[in-house]
Residue frames as a rotation matrix with the C-alpha (Angstrom) as fourth column:
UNK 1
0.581 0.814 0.000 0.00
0.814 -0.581 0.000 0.00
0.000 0.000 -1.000 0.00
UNK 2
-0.588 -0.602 0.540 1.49
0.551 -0.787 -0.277 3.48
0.592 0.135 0.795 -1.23
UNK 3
0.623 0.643 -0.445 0.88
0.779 -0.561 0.281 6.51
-0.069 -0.522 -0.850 1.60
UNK 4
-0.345 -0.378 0.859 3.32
0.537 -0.830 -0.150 9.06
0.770 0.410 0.490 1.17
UNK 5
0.207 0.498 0.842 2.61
0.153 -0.866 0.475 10.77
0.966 0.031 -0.256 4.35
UNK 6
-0.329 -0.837 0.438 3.74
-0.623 -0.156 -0.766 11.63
0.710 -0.525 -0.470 7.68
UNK 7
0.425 0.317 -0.848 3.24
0.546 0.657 0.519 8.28
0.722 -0.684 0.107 10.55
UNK 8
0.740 0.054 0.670 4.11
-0.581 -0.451 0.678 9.19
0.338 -0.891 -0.302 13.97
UNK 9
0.379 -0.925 0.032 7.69
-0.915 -0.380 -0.138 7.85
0.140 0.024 -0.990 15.05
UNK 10
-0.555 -0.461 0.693 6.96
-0.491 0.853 0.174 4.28
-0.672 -0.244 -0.700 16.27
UNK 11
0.634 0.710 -0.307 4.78
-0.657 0.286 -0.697 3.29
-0.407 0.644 0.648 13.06
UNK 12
0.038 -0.602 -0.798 7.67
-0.828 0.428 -0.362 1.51
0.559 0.675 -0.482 11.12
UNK 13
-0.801 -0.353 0.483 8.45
-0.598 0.480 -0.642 -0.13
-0.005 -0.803 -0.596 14.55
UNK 14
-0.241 0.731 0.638 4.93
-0.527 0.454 -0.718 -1.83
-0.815 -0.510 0.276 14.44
UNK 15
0.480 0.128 -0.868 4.71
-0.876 0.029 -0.481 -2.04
-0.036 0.991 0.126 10.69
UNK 16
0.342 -0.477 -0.810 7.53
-0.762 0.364 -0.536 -4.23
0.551 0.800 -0.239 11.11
UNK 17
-0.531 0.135 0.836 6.72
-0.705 0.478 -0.525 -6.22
-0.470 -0.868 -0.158 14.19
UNK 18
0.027 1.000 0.011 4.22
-0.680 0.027 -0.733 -7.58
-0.733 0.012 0.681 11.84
UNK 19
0.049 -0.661 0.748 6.51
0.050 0.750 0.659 -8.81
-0.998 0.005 0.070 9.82
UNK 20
0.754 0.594 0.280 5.59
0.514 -0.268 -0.815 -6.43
-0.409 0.758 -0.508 7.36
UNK 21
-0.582 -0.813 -0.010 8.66
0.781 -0.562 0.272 -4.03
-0.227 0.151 0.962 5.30
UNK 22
0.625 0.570 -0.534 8.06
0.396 -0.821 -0.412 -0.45
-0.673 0.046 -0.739 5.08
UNK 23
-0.186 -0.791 0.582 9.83
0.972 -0.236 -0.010 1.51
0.145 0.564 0.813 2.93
UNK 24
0.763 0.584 -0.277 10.13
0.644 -0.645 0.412 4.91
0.062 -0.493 -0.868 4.30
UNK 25
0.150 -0.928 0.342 12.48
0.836 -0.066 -0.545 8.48
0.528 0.367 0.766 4.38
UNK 26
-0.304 -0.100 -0.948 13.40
0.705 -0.693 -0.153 11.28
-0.641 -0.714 0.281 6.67
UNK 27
0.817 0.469 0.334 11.66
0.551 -0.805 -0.219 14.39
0.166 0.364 -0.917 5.47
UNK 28
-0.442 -0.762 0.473 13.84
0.798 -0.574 -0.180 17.18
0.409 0.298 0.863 4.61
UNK 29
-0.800 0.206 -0.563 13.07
0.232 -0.759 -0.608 20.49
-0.553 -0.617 0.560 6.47
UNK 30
-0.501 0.733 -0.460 10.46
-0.861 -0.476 0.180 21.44
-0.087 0.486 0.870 3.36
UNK 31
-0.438 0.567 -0.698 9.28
-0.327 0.623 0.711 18.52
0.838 0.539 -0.087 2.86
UNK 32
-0.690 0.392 -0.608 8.39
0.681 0.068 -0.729 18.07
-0.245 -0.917 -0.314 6.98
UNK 33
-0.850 0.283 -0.443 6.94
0.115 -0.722 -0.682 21.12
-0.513 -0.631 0.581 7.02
UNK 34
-0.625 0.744 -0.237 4.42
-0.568 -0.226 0.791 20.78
0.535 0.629 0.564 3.97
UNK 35
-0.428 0.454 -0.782 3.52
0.248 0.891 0.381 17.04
0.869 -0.031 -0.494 5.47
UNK 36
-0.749 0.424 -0.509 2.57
0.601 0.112 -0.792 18.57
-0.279 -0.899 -0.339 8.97
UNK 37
-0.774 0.511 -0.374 0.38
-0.448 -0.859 -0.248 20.96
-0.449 -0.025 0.893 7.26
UNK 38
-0.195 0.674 -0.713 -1.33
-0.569 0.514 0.642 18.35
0.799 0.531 0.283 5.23
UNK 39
-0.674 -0.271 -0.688 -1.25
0.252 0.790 -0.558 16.25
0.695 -0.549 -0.464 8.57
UNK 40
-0.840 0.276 -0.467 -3.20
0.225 -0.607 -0.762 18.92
-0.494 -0.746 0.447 10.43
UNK 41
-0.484 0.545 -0.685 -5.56
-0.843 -0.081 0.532 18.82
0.235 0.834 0.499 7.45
UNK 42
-0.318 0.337 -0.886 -6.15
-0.246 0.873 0.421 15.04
0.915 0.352 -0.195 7.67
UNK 43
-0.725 0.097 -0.682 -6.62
0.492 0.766 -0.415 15.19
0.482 -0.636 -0.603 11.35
UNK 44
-0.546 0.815 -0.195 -9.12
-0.738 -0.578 -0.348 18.44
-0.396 -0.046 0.917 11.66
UNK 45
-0.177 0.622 -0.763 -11.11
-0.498 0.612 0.615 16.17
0.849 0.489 0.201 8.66
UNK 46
-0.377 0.180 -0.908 -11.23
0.541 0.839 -0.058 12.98
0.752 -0.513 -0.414 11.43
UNK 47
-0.913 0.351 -0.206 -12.34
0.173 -0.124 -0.977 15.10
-0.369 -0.928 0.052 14.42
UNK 48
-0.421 0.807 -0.414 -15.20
-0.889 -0.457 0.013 16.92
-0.178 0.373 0.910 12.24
UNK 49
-0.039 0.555 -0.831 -16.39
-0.479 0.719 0.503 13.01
0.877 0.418 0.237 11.11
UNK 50
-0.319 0.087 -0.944 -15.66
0.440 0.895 -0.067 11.55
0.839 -0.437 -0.324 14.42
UNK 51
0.397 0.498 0.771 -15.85
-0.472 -0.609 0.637 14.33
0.787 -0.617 -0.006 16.97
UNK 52
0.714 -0.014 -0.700 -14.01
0.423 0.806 0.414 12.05
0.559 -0.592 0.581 19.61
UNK 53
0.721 -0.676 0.149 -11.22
-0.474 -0.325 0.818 12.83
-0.505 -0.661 -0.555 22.17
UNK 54
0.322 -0.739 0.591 -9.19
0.382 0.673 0.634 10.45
-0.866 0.021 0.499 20.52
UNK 55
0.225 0.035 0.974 -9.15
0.806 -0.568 -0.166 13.00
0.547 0.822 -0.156 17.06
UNK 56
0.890 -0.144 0.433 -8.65
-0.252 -0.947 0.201 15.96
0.381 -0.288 -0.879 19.43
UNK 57
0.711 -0.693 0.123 -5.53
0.140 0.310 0.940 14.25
-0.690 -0.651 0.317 20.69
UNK 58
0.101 -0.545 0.833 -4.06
0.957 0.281 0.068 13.69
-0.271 0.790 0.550 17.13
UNK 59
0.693 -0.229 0.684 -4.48
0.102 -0.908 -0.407 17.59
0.714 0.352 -0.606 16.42
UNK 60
0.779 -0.506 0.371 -2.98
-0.627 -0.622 0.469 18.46
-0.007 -0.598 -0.802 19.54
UNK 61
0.087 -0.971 0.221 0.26
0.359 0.237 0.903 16.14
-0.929 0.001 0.369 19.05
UNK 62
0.255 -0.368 0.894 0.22
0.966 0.129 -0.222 17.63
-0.034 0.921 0.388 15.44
UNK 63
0.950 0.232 0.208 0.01
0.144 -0.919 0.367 21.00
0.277 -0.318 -0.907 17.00
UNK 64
0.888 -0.459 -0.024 2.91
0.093 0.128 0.987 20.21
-0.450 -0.879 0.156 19.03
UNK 65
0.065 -0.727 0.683 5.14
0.814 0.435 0.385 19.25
-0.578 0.531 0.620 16.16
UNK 66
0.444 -0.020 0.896 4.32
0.804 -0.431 -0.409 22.36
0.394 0.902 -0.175 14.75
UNK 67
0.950 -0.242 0.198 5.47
-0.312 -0.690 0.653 24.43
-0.021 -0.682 -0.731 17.58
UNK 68
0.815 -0.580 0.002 8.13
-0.231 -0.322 0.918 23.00
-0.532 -0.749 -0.396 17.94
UNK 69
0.027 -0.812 0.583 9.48
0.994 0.085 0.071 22.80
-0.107 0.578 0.809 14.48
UNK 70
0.259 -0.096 0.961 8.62
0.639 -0.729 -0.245 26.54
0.724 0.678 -0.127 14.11
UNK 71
-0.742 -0.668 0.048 10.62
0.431 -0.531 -0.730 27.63
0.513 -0.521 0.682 17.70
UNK 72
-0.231 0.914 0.335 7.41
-0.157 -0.375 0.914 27.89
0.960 0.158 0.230 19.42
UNK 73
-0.948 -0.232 -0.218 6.79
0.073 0.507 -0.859 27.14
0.310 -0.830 -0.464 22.75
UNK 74
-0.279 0.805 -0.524 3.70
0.781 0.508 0.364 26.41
0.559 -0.307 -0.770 25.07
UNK 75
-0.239 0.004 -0.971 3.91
0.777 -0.598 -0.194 29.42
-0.582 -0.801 0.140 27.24
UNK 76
-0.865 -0.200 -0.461 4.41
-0.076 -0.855 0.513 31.94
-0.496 0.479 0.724 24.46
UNK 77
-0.755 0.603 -0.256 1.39
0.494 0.781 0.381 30.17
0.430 0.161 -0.888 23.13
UNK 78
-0.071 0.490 -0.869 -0.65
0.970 0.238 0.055 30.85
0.233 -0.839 -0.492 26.29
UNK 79
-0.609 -0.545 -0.576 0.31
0.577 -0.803 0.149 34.65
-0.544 -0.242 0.804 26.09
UNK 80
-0.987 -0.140 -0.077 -0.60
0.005 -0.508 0.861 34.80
-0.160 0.850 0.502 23.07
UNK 81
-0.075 0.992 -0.100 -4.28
0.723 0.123 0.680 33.34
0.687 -0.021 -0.726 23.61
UNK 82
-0.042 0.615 -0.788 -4.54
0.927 -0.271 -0.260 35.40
-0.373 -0.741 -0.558 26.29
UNK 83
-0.534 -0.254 -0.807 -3.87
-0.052 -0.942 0.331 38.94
-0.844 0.218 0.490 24.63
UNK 84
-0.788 0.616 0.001 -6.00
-0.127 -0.163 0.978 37.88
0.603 0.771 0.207 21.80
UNK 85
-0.115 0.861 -0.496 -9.08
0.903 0.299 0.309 36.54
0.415 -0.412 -0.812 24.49
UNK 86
-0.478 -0.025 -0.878 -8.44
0.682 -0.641 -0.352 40.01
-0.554 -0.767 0.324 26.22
UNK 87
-0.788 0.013 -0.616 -8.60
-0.404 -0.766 0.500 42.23
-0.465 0.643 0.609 23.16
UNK 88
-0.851 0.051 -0.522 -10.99
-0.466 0.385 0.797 39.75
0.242 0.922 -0.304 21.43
UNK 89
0.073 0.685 0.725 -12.93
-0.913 0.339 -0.228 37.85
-0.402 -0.645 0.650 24.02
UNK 90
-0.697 -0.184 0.693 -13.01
-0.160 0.982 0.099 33.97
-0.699 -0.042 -0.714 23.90
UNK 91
-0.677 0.601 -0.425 -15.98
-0.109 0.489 0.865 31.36
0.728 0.632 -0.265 22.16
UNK 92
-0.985 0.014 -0.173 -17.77
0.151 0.561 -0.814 31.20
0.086 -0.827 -0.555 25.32
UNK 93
-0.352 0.900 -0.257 -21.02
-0.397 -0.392 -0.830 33.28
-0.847 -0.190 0.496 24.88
UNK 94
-0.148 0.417 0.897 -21.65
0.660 0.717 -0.225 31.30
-0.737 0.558 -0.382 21.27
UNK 95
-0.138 0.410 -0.902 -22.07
-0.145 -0.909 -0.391 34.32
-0.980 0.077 0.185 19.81
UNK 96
0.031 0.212 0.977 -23.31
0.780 0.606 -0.156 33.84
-0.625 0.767 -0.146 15.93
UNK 97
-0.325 -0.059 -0.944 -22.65
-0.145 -0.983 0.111 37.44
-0.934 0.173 0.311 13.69
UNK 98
0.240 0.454 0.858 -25.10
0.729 0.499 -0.468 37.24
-0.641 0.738 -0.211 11.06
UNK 99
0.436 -0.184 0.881 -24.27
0.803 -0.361 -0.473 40.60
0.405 0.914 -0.010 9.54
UNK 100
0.216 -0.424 -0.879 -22.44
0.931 -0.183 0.317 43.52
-0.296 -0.887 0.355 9.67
């Protein structure tokens, strides 16, 4: 089976418990960075069909990987939400803006 896309670090390792062969290559800095963006693509898609915790997990470890290929950190993060929730306000009141 041909995937072409990014697996999470111990996939080969099971792939090949299985006695299956993978054939597989380290991403190059562009080529990482396209595959988490399509990765974050494919795993929004699965929460929106499944809605589950287990889909909100996969964004947030694909999150991660983006932070912390682009020198990001959790705190700065956390700053940032807040200075936008301050200036902005949050999702909390549902609010729906039908026009403007």
């Amino acid at each position: 089976m041909y995937y072409h896309k990014l697996v999470r670090d111990k996939i080969i390792e099971r792939i090949e418990a299985k006695g299956e062969k993978a054939v597989f290559h380290i991403a190059d800095e562009a080529e990482y960075w396209a595959k988490l963006k399509e990765k974050l693509n494919e795993e929004v898609a699965e929460f929106l069909e499944a809605e589950s915790i287990e889909e909100l997990a996969d964004i947030a470890e694909v999150l991660d990987a983006i932070m912390t290929h682009k020198g990001f950190n959790k705190e700065a993060l956390a700053v940032e939400q807040e200075r936008k929730a301050e200036e902005r306000g949050r999702f909390e009141k549902r609010i729906i803006l039908d026009e403007s």
